[in-house]
LUMDODREN-884172 format. One record per atom (N, C-alpha, C): residue in three letters; atom name; x, y, z. Coordinates in steps of 0.05 Angstrom, whole numbers, m for minus. Layout:
BEGIN
   res   atom       c1       c2       c3
   Ala     CA        X        Y        Z
...
! end
This chain:
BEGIN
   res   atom       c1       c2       c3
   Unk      N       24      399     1319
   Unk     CA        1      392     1303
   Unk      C        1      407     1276
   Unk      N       10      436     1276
   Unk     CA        5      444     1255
   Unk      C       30      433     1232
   Unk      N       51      433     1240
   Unk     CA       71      417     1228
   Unk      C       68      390     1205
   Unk      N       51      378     1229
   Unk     CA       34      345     1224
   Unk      C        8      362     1196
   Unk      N        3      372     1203
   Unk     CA      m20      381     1179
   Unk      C      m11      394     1149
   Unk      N       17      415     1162
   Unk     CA       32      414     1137
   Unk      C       46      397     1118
   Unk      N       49      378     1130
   Unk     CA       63      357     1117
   Unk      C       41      348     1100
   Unk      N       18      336     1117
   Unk     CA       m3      322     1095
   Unk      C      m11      337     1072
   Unk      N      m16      360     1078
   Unk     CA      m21      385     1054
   Unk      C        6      380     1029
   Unk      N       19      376     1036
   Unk     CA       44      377     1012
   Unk      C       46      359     1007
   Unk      N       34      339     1014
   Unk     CA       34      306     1005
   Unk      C       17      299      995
   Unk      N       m3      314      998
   Unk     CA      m33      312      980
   Unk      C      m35      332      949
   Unk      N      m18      348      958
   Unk     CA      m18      369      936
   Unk      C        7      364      911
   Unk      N       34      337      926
   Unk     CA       40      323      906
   Unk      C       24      307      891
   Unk      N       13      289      914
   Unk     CA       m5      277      903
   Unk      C      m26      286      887
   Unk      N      m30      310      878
   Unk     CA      m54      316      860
   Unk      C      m35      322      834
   Unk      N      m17      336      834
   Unk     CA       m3      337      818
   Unk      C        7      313      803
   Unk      N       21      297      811
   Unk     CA       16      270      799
   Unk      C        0      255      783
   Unk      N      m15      267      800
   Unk     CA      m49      252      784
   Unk      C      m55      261      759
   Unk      N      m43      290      761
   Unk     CA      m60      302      734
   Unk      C      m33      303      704
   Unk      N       m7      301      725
   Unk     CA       13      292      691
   Unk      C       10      268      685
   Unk      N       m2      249      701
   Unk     CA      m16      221      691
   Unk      C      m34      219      670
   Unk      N      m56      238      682
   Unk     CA      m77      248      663
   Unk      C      m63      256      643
   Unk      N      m51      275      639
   Unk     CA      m41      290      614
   Unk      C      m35      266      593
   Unk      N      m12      255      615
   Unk     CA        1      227      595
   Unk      C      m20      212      579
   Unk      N      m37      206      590
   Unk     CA      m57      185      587
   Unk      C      m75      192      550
   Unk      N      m84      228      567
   Unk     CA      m92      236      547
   Unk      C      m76      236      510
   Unk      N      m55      249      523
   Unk     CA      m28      248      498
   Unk      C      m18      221      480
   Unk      N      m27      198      505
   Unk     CA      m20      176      485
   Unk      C      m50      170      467
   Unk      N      m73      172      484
   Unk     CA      m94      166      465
   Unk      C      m99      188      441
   Unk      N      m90      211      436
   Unk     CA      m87      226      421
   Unk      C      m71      210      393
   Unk      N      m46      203      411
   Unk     CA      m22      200      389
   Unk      C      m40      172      376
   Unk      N      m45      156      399
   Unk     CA      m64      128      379
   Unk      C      m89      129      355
   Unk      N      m95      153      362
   Unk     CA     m122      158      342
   Unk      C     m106      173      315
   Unk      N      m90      189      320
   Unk     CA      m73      199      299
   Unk      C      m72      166      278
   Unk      N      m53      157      295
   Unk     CA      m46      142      280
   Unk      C      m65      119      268
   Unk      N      m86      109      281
   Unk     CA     m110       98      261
   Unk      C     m123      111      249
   Unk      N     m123      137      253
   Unk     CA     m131      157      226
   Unk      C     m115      157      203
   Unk      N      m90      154      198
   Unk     CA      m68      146      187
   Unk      C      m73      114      173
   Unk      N      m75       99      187
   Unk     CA      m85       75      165
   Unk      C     m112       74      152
   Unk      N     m127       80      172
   Unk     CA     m157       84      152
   Unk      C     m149      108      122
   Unk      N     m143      125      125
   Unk     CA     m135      147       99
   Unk      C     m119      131       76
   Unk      N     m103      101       93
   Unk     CA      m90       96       72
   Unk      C     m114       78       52
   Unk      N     m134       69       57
   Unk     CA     m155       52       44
   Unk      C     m157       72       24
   Unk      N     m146       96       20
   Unk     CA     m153      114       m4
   Unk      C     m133      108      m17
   Unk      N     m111      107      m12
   Unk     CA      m89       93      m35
   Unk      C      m88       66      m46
   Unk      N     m101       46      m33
   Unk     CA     m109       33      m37
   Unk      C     m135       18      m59
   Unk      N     m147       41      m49
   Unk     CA     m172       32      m80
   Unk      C     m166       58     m106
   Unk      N     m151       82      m98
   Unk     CA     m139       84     m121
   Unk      C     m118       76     m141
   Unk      N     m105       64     m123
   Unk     CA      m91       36     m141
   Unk      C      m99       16     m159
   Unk      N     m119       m2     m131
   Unk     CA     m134      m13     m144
   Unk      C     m158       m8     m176
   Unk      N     m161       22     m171
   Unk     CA     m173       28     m197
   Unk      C     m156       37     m222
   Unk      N     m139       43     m218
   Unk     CA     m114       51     m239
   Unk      C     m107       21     m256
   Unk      N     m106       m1     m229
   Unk     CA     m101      m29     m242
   Unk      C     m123      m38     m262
   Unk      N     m152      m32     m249
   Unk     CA     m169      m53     m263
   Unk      C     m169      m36     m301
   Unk      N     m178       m7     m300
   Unk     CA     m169       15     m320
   Unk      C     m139        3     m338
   Unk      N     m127       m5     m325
   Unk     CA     m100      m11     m347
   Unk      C     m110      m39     m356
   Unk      N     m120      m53     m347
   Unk     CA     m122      m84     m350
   Unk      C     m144      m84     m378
   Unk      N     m158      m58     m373
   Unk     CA     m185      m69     m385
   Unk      C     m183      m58     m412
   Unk      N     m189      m70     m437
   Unk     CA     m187      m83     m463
   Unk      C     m191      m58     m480
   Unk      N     m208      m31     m468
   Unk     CA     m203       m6     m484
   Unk      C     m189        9     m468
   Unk      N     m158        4     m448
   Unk     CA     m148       23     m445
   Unk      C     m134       31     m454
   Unk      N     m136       56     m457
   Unk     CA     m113       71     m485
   Unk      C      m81       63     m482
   Unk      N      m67       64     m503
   Unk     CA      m35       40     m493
   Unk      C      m23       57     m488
   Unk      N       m2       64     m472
   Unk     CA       11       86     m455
   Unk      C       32       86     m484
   Unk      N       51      119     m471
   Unk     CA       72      121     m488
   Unk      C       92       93     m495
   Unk      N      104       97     m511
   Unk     CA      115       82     m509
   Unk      C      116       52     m521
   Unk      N       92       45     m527
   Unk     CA       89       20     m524
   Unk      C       86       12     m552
   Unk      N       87      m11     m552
   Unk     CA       79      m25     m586
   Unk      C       51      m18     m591
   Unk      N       46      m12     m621
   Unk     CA       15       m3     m627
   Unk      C        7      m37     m630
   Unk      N       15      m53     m627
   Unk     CA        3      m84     m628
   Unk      C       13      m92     m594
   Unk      N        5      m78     m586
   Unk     CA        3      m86     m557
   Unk      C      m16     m104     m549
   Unk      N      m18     m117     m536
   Unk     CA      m41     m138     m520
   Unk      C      m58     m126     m506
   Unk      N      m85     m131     m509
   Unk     CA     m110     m108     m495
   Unk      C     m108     m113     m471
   Unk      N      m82     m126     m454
   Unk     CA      m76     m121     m425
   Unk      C      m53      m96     m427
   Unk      N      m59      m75     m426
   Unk     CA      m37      m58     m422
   Unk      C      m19      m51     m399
   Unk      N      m23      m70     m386
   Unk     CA       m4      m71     m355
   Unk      C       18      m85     m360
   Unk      N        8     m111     m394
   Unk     CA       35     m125     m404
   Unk      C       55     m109     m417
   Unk      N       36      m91     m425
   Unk     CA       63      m71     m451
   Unk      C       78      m47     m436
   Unk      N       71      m45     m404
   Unk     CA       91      m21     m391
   Unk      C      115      m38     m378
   Unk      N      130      m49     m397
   Unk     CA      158      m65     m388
   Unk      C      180      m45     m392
   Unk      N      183      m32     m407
   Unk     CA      205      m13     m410
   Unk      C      209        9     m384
   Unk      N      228       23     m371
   Unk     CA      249       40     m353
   Unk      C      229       68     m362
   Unk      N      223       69     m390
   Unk     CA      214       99     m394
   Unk      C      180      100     m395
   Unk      N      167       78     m395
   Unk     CA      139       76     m384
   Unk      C      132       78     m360
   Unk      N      148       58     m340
   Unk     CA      143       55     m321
   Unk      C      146       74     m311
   Unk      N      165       95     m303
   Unk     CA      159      111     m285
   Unk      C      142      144     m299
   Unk      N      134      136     m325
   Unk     CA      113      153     m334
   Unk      C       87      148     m327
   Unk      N       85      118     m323
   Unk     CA       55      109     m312
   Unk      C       58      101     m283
   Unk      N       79      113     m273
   Unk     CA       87      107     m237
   Unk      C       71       79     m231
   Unk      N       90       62     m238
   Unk     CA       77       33     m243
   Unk      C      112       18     m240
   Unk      N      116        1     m228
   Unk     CA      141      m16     m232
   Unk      C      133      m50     m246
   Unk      N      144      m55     m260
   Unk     CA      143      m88     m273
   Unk      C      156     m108     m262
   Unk      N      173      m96     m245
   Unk     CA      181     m112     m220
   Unk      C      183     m114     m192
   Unk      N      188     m123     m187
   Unk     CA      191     m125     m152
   Unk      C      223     m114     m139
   Unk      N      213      m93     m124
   Unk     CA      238      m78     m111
   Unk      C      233      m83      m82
   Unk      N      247      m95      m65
   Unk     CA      247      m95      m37
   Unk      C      272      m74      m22
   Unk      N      265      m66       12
   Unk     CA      285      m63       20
   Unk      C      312      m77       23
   Unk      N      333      m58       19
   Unk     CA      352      m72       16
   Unk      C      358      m88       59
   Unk      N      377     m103       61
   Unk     CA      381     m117       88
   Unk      C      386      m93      113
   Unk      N      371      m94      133
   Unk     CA      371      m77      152
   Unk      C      361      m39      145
   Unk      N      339      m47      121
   Unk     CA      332      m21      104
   Unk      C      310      m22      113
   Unk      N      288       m5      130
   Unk     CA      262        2      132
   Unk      C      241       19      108
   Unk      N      225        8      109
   Unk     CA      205       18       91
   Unk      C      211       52       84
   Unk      N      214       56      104
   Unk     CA      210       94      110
   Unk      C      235      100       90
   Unk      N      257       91      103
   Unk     CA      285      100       83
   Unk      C      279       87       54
   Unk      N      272       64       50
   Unk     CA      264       50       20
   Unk      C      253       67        3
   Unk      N      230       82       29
   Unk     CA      209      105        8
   Unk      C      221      121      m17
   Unk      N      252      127        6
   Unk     CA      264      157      m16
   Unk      C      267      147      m40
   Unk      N      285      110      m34
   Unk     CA      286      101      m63
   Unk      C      266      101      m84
   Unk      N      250       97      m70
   Unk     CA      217       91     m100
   Unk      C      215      117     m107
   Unk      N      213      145      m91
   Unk     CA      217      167      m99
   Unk      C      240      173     m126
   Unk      N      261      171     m118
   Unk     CA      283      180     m133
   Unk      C      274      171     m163
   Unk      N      271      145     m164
   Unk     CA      258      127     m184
   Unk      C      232      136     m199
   Unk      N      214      158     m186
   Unk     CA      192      166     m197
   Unk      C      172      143     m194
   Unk      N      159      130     m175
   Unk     CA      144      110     m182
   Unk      C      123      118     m157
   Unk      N      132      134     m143
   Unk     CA      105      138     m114
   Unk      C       83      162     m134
   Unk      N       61      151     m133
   Unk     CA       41      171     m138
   Unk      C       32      181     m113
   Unk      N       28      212     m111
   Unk     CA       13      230      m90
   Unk      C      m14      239      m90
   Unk      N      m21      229      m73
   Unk     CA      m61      247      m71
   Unk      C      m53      269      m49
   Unk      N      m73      287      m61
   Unk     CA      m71      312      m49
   Unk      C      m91      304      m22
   Unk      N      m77      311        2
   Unk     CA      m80      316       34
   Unk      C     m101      317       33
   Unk      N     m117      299       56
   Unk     CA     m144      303       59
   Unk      C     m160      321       80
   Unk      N     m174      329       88
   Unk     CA     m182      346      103
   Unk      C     m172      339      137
   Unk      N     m160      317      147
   Unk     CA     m147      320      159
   Unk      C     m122      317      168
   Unk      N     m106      331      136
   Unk     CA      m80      329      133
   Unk      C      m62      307      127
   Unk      N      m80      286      116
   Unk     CA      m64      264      122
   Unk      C      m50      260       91
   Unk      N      m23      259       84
   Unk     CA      m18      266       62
   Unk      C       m8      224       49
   Unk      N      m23      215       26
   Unk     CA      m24      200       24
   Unk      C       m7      193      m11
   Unk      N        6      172       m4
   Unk     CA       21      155      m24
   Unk      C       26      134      m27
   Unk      N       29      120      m58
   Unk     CA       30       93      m62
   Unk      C       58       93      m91
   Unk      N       50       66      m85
   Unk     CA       66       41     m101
   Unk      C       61       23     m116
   Unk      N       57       24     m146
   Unk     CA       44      m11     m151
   Unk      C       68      m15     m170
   Unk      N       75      m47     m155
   Unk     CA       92      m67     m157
   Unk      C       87      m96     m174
   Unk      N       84     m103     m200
   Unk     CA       83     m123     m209
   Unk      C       96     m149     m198
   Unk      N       92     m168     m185
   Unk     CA      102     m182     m169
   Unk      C      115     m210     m185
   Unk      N      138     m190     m198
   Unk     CA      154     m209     m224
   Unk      C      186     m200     m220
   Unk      N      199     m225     m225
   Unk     CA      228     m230     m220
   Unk      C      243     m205     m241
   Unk      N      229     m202     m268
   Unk     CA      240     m184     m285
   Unk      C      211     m177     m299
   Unk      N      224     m164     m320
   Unk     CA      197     m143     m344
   Unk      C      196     m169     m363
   Unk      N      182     m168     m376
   Unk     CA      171     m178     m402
   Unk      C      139     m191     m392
   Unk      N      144     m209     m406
   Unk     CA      116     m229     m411
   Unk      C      113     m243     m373
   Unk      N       91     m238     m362
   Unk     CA       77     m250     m341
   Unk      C       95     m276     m331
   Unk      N       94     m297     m352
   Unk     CA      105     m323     m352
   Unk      C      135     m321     m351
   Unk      N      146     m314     m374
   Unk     CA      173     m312     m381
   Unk      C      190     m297     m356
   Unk      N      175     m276     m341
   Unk     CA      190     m258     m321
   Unk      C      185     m272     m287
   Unk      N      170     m291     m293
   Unk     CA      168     m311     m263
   Unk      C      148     m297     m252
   Unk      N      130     m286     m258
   Unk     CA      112     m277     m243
   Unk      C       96     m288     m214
   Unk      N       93     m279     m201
   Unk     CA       80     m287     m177
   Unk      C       49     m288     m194
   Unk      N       34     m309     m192
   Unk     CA        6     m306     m208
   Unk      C       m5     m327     m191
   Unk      N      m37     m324     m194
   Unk     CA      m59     m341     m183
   Unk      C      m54     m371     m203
   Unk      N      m57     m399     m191
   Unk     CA      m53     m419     m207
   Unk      C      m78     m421     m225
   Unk      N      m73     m436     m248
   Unk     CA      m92     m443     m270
   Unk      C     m106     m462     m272
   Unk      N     m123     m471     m264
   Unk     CA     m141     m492     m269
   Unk      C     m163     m495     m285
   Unk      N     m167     m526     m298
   Unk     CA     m186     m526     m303
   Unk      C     m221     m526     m295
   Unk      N     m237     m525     m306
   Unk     CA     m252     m517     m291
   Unk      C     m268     m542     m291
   Unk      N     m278     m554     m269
   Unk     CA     m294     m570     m259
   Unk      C     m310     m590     m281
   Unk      N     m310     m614     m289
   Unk     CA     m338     m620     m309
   Unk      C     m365     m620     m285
   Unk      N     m385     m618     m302
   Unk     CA     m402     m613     m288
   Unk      C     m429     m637     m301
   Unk      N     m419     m656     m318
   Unk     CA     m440     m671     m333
   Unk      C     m432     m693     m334
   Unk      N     m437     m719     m330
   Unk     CA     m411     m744     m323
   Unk      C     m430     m756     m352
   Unk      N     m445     m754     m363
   Unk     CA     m445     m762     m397
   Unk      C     m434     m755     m414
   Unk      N     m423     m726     m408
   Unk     CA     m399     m717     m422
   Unk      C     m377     m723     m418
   Unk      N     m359     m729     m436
   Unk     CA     m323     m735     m444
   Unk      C     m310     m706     m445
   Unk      N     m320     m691     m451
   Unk     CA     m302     m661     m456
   Unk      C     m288     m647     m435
   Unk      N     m260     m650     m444
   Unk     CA     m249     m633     m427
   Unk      C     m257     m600     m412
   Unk      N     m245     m590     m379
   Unk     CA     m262     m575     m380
   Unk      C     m247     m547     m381
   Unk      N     m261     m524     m389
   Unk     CA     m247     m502     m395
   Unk      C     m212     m494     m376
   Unk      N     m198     m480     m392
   Unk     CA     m179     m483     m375
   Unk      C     m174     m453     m374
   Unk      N     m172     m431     m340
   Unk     CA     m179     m406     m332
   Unk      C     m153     m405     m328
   Unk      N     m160     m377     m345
   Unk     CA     m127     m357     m345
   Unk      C     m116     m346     m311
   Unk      N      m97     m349     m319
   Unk     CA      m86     m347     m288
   Unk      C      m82     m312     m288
   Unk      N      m83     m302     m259
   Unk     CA      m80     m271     m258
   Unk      C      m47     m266     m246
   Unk      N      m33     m238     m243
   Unk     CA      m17     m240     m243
   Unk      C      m21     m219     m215
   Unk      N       m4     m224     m195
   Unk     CA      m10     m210     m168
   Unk      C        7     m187     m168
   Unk      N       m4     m163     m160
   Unk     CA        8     m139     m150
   Unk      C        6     m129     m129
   Unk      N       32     m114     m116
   Unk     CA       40     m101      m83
   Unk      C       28      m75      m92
   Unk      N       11      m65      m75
   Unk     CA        7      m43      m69
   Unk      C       18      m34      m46
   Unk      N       42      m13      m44
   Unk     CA       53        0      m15
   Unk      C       38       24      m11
   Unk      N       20       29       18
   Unk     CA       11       62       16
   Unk      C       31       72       38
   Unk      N       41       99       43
   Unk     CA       40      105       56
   Unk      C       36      126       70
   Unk      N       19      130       88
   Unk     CA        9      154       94
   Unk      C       24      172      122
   Unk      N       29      205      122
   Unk     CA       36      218      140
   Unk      C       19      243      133
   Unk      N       12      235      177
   Unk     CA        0      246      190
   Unk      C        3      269      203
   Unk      N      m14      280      213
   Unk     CA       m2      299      235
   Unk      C       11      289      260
   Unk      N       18      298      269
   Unk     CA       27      280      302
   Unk      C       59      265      296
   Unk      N       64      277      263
   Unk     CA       87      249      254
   Unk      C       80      225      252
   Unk      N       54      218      249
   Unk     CA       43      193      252
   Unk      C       46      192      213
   Unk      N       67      166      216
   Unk     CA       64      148      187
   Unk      C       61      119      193
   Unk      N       44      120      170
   Unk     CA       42       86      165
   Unk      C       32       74      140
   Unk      N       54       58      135
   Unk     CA       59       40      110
   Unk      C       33       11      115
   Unk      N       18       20       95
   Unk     CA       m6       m7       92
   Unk      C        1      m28       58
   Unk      N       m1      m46       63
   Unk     CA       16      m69       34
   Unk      C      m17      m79       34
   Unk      N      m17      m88        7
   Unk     CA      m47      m99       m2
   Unk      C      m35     m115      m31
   Unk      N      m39     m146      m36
   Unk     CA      m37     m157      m51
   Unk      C      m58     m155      m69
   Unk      N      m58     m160      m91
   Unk     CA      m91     m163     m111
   Unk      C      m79     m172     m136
   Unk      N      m99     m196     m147
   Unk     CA      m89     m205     m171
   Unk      C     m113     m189     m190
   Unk      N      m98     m186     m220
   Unk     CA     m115     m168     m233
   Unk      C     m106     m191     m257
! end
């Protein structure tokens, strides 16, 4: 009998043991998962500081970066076409993808090397955050002339059927990649992409 009782005792006391590196596990992955949606939410900060760097260059008193023609176009996102603006205003005029069987993560070093990732300083819970803005054009120059990826142009609606007049015709916008990507603690990274026409 006592034999019979030791056995259950060591079978129960695996069994507790079990239970609790289960637990542990359990705990450790929901840890590692919050990491890491803490990690994309942080990246919405690269994201609307992008976004505000864009609307600031677009808009009609922004000062014209080095470089540029003093008869520049009061879009100044058109006049950073040149190699020696761009990565002074960490801005690209074109579109750079990974190369075939290249992940974002390794691509990163490239945009680095290049000077084009801007850095925000770590936020209070370490999450160290970076971006990318990508003009979403085959080459540099003019919007049109460089194949730009852009919103289509239409005219705009008549709205008076007594009237003959043609109806206004709306400038088309030109779309840009925003890449963030943010690392975490835990090794938790993650790359967030956001389109936006400006």
């Amino acid at each position: 009998m006592l034999v019979l009782a030791l056995i259950v005792l060591v079978a129960l006391s695996l069994a507790a043991v079990g239970m609790m590196r289960g637990v542990f596990g359990s705990n450790r992955v929901a840890g590692n998962l919050a990491a890491q949606q803490a990690t994309v939410q942080a990246g919405d900060v690269g994201i609307a500081r992008a976004i505000a760097w864009l609307e600031q260059q677009a808009a009609a008193t922004a000062p014209l970066p080095a470089g540029a023609a003093s008869n520049a176009k009061p879009d100044k996102l058109n006049s950073l076409y040149n190699s020696v603006t761009q990565g002074a205003m960490r801005y690209s005029a074109t579109r750079t993808e990974p190369g075939a069987g290249q992940s974002w993560a390794a691509f990163w070093g490239t945009l680095q090397a290049a000077g084009l990732v801007n850095d925000i300083a770590a936020d209070a819970n370490g999450n160290q955050v970076s971006y990318v803005i990508q003009r979403l054009c085959g080459a540099t120059g003019d919007p049109v002339a460089a194949r730009c990826e852009a919103s289509p142009s239409q005219a705009s609606g008549q709205g008076n059927s007594v009237s003959n007049t043609a109806g206004i015709a709306a400038l088309s916008q030109t779309y840009y990649r925003i890449t963030v990507r943010v690392q975490g603690p835990r090794n938790a990274t993650s790359f967030i992409q956001a389109v936006v026409a400006i």
